[in-house]
NUDOTI-575965 format. One line per field, with one value per residue: x, y, z of N, C-alpha, C, O in turn; residue number from 1. Coordinates in Angstrom, 3 decimals, padded with zeros to 6 digits. Layout:
! NUDOTI-575965
n.x	(X,...);
n.y	(Y,...);
n.z	(Z,...);
ca.x	(X,...);
ca.y	(Y,...);
ca.z	(Z,...);
c.x	(X,...);
c.y	(Y,...);
c.z	(Z,...);
o.x	(X,...);
o.y	(Y,...);
o.z	(Z,...);
pos	(NUM,...);
***
This chain:
! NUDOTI-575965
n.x	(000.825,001.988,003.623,001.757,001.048,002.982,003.638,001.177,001.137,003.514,002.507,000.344,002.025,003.744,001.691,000.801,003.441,002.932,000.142,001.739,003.019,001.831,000.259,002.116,003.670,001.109,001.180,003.677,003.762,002.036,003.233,005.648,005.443,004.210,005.460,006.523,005.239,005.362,008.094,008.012,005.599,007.575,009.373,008.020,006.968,009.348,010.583,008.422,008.900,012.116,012.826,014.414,017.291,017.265,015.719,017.784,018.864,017.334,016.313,018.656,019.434,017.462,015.241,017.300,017.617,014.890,014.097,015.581,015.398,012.619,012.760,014.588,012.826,011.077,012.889,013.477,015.444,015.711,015.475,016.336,016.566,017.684,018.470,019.445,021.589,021.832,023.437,025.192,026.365,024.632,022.489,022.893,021.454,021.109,021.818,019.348,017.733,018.212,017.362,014.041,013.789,014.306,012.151,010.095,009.809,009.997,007.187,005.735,006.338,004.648,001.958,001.188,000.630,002.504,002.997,001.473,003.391,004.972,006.769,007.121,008.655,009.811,012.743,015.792,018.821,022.068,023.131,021.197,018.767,015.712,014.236,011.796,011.362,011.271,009.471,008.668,007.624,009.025,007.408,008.126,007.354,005.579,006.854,009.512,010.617,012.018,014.804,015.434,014.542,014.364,017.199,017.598,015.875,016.500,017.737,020.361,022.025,021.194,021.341,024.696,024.623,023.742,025.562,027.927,027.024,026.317,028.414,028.915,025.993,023.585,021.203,019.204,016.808,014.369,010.577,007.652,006.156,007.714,009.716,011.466,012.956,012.864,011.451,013.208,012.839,014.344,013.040,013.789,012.656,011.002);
n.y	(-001.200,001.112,001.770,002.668,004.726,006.797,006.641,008.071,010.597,011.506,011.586,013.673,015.922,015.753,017.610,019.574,020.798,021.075,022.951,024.659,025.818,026.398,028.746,030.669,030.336,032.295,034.215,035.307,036.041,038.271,039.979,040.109,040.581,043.063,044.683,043.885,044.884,047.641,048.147,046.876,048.739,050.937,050.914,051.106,053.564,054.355,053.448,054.804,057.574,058.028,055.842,052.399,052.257,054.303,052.935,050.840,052.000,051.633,048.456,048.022,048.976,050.608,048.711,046.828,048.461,049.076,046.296,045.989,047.685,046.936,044.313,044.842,046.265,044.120,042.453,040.284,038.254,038.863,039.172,039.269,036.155,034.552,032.466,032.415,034.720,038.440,040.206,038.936,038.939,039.658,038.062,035.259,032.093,030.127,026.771,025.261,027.589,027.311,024.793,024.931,027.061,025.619,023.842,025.293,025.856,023.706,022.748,024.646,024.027,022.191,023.405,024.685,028.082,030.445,032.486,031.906,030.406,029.603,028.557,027.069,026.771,025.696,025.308,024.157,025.647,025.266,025.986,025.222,026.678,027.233,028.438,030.231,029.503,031.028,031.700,032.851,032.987,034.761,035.927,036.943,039.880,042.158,044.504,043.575,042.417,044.645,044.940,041.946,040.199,038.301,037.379,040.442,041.887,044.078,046.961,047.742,050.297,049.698,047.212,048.023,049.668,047.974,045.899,047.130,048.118,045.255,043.150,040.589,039.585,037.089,037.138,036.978,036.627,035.902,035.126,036.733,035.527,033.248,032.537,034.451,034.864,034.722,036.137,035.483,034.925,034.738,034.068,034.365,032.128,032.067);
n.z	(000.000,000.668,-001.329,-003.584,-002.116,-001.959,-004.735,-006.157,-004.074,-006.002,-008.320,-008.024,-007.166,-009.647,-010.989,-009.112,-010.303,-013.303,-013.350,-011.808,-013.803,-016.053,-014.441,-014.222,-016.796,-018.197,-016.498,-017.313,-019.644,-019.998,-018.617,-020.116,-022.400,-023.845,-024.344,-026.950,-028.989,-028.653,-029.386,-032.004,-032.951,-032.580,-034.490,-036.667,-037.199,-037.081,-039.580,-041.710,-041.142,-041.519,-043.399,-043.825,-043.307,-041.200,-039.154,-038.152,-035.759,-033.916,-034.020,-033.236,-031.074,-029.374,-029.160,-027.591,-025.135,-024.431,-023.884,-021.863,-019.811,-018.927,-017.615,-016.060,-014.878,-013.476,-012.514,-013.705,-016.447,-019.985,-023.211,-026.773,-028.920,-031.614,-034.208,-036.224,-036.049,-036.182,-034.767,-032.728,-030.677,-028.469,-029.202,-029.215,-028.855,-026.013,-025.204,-024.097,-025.301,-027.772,-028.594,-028.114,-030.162,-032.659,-032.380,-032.227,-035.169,-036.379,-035.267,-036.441,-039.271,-039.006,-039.302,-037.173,-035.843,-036.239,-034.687,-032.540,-031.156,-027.916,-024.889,-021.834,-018.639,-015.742,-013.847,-012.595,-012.012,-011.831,-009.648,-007.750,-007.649,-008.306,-011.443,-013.752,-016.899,-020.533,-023.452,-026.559,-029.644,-032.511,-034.928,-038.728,-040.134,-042.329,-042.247,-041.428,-043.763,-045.121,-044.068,-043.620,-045.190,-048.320,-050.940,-053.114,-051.902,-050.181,-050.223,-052.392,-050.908,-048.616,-047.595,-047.383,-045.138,-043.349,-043.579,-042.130,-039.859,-038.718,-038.926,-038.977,-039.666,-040.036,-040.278,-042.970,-045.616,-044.887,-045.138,-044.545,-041.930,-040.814,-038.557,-037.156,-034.433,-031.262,-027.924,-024.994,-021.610,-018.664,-015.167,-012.027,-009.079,-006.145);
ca.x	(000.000,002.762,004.430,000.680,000.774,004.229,003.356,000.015,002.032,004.705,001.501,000.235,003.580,003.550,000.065,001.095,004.445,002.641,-000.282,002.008,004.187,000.810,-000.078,003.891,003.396,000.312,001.540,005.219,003.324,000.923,004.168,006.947,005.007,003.530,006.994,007.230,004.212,006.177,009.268,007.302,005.522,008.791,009.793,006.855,006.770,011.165,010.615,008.120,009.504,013.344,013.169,014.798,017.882,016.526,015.530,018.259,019.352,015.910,016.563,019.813,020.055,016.435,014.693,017.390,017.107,013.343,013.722,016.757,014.230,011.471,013.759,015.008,011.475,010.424,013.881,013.899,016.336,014.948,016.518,015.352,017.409,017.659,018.975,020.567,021.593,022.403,024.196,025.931,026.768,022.975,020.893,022.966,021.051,021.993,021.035,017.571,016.658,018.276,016.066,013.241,013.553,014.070,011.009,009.322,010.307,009.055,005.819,005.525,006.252,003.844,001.035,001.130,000.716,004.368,002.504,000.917,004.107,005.411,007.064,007.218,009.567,010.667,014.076,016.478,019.990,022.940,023.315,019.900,017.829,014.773,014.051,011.314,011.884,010.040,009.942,007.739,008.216,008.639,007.623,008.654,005.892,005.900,008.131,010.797,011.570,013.033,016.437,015.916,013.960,015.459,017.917,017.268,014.461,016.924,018.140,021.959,022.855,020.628,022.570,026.038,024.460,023.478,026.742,028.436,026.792,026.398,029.717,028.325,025.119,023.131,019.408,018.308,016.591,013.159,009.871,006.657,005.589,008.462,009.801,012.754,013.457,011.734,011.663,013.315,012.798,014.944,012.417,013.652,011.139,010.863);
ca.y	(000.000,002.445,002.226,003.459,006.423,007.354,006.982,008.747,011.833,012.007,012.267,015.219,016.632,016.481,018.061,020.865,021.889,021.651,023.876,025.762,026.416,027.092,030.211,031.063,030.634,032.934,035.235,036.096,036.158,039.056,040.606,040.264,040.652,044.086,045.701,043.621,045.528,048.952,047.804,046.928,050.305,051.994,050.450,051.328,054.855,055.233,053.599,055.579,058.549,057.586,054.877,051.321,052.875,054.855,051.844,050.388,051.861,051.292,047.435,047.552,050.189,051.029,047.715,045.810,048.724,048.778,044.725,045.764,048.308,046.028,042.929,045.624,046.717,042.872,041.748,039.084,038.354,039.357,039.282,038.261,035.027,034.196,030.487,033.432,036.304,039.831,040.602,037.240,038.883,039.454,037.243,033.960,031.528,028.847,025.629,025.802,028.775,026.637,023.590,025.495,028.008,024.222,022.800,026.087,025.809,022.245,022.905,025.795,023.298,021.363,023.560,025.399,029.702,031.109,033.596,031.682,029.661,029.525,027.216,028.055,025.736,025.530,024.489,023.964,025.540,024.696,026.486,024.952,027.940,027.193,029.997,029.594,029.654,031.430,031.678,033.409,033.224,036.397,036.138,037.789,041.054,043.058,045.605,043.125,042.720,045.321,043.814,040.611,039.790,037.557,038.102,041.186,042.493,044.467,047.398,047.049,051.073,049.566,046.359,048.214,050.242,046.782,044.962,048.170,048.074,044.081,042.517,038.803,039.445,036.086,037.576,037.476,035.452,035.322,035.412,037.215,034.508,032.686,032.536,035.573,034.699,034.802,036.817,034.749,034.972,033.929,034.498,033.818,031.716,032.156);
ca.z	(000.000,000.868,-003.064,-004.275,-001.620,-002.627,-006.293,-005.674,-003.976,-006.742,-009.250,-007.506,-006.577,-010.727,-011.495,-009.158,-011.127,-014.221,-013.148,-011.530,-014.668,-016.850,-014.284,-014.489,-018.208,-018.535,-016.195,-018.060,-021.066,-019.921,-018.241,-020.607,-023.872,-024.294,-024.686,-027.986,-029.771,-028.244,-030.148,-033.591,-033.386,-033.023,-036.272,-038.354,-036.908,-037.807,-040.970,-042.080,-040.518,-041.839,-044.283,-043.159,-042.517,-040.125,-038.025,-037.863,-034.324,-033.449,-033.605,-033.009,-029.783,-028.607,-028.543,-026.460,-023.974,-024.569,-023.095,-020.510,-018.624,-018.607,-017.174,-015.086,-013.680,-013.555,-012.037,-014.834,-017.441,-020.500,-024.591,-028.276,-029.577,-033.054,-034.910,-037.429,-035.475,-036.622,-033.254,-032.261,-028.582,-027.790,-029.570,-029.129,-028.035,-025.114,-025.645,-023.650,-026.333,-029.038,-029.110,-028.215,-031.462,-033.050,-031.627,-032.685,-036.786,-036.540,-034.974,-037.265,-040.214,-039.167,-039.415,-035.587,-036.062,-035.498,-033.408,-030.907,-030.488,-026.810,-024.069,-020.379,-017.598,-014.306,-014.025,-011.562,-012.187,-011.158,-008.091,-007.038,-007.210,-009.637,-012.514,-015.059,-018.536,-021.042,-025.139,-027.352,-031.131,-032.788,-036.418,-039.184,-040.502,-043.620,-041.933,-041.350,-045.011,-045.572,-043.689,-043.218,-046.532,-049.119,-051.901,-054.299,-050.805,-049.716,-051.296,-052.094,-049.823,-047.001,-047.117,-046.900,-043.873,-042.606,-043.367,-041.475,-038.396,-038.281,-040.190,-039.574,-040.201,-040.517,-040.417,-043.477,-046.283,-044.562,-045.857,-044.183,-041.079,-040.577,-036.986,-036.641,-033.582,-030.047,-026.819,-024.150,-020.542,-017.210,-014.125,-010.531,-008.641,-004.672);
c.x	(000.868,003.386,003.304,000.347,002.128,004.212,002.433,000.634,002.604,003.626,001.182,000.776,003.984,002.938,000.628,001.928,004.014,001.450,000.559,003.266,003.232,000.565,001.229,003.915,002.711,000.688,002.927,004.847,002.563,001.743,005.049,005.963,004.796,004.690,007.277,006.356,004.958,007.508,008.877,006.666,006.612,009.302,009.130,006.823,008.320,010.711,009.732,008.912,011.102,013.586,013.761,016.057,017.551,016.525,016.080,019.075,018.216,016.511,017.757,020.605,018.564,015.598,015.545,016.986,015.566,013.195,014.568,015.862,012.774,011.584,013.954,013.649,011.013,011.488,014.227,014.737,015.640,015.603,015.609,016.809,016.950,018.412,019.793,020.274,022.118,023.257,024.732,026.070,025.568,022.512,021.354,022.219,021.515,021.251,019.924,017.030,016.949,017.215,014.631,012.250,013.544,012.731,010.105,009.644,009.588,008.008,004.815,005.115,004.886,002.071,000.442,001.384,001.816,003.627,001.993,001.838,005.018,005.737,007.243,007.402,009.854,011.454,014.842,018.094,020.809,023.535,021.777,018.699,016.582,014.510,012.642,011.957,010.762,010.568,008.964,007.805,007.862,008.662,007.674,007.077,006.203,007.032,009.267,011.361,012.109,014.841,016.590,015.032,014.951,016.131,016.871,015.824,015.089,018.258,019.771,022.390,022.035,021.419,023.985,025.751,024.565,024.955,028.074,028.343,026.498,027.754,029.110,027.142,024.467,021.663,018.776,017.803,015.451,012.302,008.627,005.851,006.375,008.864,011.481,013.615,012.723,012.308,011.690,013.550,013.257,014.073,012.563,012.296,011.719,011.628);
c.y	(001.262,002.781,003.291,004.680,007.534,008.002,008.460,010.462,012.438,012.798,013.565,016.059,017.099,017.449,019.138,021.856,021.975,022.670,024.985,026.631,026.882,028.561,030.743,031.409,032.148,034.419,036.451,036.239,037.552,039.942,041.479,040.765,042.103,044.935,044.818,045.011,047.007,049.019,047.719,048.502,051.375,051.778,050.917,052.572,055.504,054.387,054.254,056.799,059.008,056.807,053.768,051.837,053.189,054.156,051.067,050.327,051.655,049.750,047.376,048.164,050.220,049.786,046.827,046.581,049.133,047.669,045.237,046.362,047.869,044.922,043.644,045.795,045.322,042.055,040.192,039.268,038.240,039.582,038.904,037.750,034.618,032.884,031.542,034.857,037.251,040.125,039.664,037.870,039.513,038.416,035.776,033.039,030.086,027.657,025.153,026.089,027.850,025.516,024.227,026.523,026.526,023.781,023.985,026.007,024.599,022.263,023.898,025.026,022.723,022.241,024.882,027.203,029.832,032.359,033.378,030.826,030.204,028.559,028.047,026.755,025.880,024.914,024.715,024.639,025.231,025.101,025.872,025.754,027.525,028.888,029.120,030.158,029.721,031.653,031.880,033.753,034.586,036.203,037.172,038.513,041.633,043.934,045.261,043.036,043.052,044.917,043.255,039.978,039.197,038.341,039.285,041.992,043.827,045.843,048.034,048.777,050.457,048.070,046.434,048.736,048.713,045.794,045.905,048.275,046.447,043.158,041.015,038.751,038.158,035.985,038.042,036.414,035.358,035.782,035.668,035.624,033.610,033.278,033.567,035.044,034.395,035.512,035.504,035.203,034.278,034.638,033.904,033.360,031.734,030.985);
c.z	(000.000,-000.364,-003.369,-003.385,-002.105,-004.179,-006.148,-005.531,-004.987,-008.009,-009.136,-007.381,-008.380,-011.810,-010.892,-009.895,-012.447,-014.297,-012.785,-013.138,-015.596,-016.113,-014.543,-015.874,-018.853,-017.849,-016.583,-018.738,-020.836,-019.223,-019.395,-022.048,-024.109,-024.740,-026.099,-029.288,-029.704,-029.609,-031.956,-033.796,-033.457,-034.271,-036.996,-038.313,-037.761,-039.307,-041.709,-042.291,-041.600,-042.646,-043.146,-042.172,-041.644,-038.723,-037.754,-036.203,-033.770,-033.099,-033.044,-031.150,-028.873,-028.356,-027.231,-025.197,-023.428,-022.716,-022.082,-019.549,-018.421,-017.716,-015.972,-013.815,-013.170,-012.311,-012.540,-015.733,-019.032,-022.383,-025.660,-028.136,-031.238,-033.431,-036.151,-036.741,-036.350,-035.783,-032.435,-030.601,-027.954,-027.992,-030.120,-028.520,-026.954,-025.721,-025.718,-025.354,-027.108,-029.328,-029.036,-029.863,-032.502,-033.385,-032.244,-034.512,-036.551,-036.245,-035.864,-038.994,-040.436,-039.189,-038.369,-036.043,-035.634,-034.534,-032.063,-030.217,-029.183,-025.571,-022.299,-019.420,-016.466,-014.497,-012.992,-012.232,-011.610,-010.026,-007.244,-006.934,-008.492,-010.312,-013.351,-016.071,-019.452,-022.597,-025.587,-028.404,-031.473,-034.511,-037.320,-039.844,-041.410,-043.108,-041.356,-042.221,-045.167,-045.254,-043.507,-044.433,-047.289,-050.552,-052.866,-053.147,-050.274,-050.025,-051.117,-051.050,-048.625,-046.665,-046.839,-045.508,-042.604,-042.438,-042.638,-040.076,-037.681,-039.078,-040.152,-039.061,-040.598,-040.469,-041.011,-044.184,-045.503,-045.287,-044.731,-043.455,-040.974,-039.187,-036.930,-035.699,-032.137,-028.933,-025.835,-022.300,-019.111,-016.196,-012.824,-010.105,-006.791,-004.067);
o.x	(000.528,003.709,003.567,-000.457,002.105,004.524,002.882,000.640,002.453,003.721,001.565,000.231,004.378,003.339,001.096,001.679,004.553,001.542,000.343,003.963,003.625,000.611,001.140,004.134,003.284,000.558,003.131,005.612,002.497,001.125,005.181,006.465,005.629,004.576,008.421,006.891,005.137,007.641,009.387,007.122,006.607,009.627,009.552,006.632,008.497,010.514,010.277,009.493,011.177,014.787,013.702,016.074,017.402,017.017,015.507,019.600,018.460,017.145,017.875,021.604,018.609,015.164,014.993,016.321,015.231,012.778,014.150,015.526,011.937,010.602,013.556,013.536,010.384,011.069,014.909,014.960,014.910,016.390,014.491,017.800,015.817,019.009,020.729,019.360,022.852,024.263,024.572,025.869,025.680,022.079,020.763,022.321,022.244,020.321,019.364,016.404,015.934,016.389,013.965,011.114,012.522,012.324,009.186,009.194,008.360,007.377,003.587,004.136,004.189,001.075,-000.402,002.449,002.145,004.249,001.972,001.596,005.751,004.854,007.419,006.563,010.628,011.330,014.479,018.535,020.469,024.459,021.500,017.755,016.938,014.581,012.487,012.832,009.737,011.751,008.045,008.067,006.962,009.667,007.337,006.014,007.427,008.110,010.036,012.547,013.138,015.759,017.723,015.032,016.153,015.790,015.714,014.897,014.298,019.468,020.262,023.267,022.388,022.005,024.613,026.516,025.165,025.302,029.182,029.255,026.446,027.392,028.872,026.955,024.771,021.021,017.985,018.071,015.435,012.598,008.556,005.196,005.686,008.405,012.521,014.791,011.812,013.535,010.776,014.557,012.588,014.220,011.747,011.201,012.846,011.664);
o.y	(002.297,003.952,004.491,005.538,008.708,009.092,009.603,011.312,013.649,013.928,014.468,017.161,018.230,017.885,019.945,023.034,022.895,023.399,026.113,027.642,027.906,029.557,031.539,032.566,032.926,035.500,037.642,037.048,038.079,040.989,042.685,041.797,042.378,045.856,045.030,045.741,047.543,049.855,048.370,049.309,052.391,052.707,051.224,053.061,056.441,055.199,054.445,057.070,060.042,056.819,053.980,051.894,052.258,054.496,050.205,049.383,051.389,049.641,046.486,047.923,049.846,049.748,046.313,046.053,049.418,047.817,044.765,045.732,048.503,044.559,043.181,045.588,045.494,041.288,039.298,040.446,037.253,040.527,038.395,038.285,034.474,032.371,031.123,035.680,036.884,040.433,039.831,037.222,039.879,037.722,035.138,033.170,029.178,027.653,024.706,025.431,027.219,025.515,024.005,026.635,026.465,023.425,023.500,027.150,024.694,021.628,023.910,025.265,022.696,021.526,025.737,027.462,029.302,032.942,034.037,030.410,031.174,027.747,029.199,025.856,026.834,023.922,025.692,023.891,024.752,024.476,026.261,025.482,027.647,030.014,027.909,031.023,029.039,031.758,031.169,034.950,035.326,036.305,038.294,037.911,041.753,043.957,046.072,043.362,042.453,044.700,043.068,038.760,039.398,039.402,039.059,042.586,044.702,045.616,048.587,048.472,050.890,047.875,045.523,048.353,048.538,045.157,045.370,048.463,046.293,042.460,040.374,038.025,037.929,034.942,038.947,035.282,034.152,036.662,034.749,034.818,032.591,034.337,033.004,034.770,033.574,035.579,034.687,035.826,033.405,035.861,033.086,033.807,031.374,030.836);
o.z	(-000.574,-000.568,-003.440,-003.751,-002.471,-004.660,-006.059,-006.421,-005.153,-008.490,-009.880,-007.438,-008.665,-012.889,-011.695,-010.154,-013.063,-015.284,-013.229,-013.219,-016.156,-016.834,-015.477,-016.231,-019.616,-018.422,-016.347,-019.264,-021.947,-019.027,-019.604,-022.492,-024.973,-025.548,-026.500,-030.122,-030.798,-030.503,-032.868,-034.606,-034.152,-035.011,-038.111,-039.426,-038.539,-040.211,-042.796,-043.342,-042.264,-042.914,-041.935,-040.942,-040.852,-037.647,-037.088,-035.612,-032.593,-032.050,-032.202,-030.473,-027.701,-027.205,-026.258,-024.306,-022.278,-021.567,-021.024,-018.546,-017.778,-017.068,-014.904,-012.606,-012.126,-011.444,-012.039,-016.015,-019.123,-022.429,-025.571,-027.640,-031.696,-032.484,-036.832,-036.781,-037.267,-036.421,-031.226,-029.574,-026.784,-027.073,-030.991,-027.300,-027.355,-026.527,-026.719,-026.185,-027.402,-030.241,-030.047,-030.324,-033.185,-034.491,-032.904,-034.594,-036.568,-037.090,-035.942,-039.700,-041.450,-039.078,-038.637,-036.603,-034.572,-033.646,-031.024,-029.084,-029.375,-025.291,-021.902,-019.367,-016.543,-015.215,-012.338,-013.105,-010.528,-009.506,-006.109,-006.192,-009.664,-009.819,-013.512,-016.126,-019.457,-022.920,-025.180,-028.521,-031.076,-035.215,-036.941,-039.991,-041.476,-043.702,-040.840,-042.181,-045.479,-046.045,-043.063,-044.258,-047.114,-051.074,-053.220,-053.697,-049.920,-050.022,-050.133,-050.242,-047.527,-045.599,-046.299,-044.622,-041.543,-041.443,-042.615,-039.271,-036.460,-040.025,-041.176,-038.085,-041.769,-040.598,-040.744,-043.780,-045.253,-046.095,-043.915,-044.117,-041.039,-038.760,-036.591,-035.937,-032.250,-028.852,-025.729,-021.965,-018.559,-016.203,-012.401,-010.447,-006.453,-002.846);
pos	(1,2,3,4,5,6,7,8,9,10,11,12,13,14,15,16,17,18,19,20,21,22,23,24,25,26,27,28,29,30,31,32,33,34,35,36,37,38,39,40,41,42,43,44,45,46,47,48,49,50,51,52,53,54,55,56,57,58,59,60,61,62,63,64,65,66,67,68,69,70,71,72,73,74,75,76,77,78,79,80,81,82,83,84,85,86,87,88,89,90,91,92,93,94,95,96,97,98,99,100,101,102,103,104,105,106,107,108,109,110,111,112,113,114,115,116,117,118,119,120,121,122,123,124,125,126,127,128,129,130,131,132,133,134,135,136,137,138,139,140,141,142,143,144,145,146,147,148,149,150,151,152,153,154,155,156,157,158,159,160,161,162,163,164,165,166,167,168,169,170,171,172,173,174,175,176,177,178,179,180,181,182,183,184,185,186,187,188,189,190);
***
């Protein structure tokens, strides 16, 4: 009798961490997110405004500190990751993000909206301290084209600006709903 109370326990003991990682989920999502829409309207506003150019310190300067003073107010860790970065010493991703952005392209393949794709974890690091873990695909929108659009999208002075301020540049070649990248989230847990 005592295996099936043990078992029993461990069941429950699993039901709670996955409820508890769905409100965790819902709640970084309704946190961390609204600063992406902030970040896209700054784009559409400087490229208008400025042409692509233009928006290039936009992505490249004002969105990360967009995410740094949001992370900041939140006391979470806070970035976009990309599988082809523009900015290799931001938007590398660790391994976590890597399979994740993975797991998101394949689910995507298969049919799944690149917009509603998202994963959300509790994890234990290696100091013992649990964090969740959070990922929210960021697909690509008409007003990404312009610099990350495929050959001949991209018009050859906005690609020297681009190969100027990124030298290894590996973010481009997409096409309108493809997965960019995603907003990833480290959140201490109590």
């Amino acid at each position: 009798m005592r295996p099936l109370m043990i078992l029993a326990g461990l069941l429950m003991a699993g039901s709670a961490v996955a409820q508890d990682a769905e409100a965790l989920k819902i709640d970084t999502r309704k946190q961390a997110m609204p600063v992406v829409p902030k970040v896209v309207g700054m784009m559409k506003e400087t490229i208008k405004a400025e042409g692509h150019a233009g928006a290039i310190p936009v992505c490249k300067e004002k969105a990360p500190s967009l995410l740094k003073a949001k992370a900041k107010e939140l006391g979470w860790n806070m970035r976009r990751v990309s599988l082809k970065t523009r900015n290799a010493d931001r938007a590398t991703p660790d391994v976590w993000e890597a399979t994740q952005l993975a797991d998101f392209n394949i689910r995507a393949a298969n049919g799944e909206s690149p917009a509603s794709l998202e994963v959300g974890e509790v994890m234990t690091r290696a100091d013992g301290k649990q964090v969740f873990r959070y990922m929210r695909a960021l697909p690509v929108a008409d007003v990404c084209l312009g610099c990350h659009g495929g050959a001949g999208q991209i018009e050859p002075d906005l690609q020297a600006q681009l190969d100027k301020s990124y030298p290894n540049d590996r973010a481009t070649g997409y096409s309108v709903g493809q997965i960019r990248g995603a907003l990833t989230v480290i959140r201490p847990l109590p």
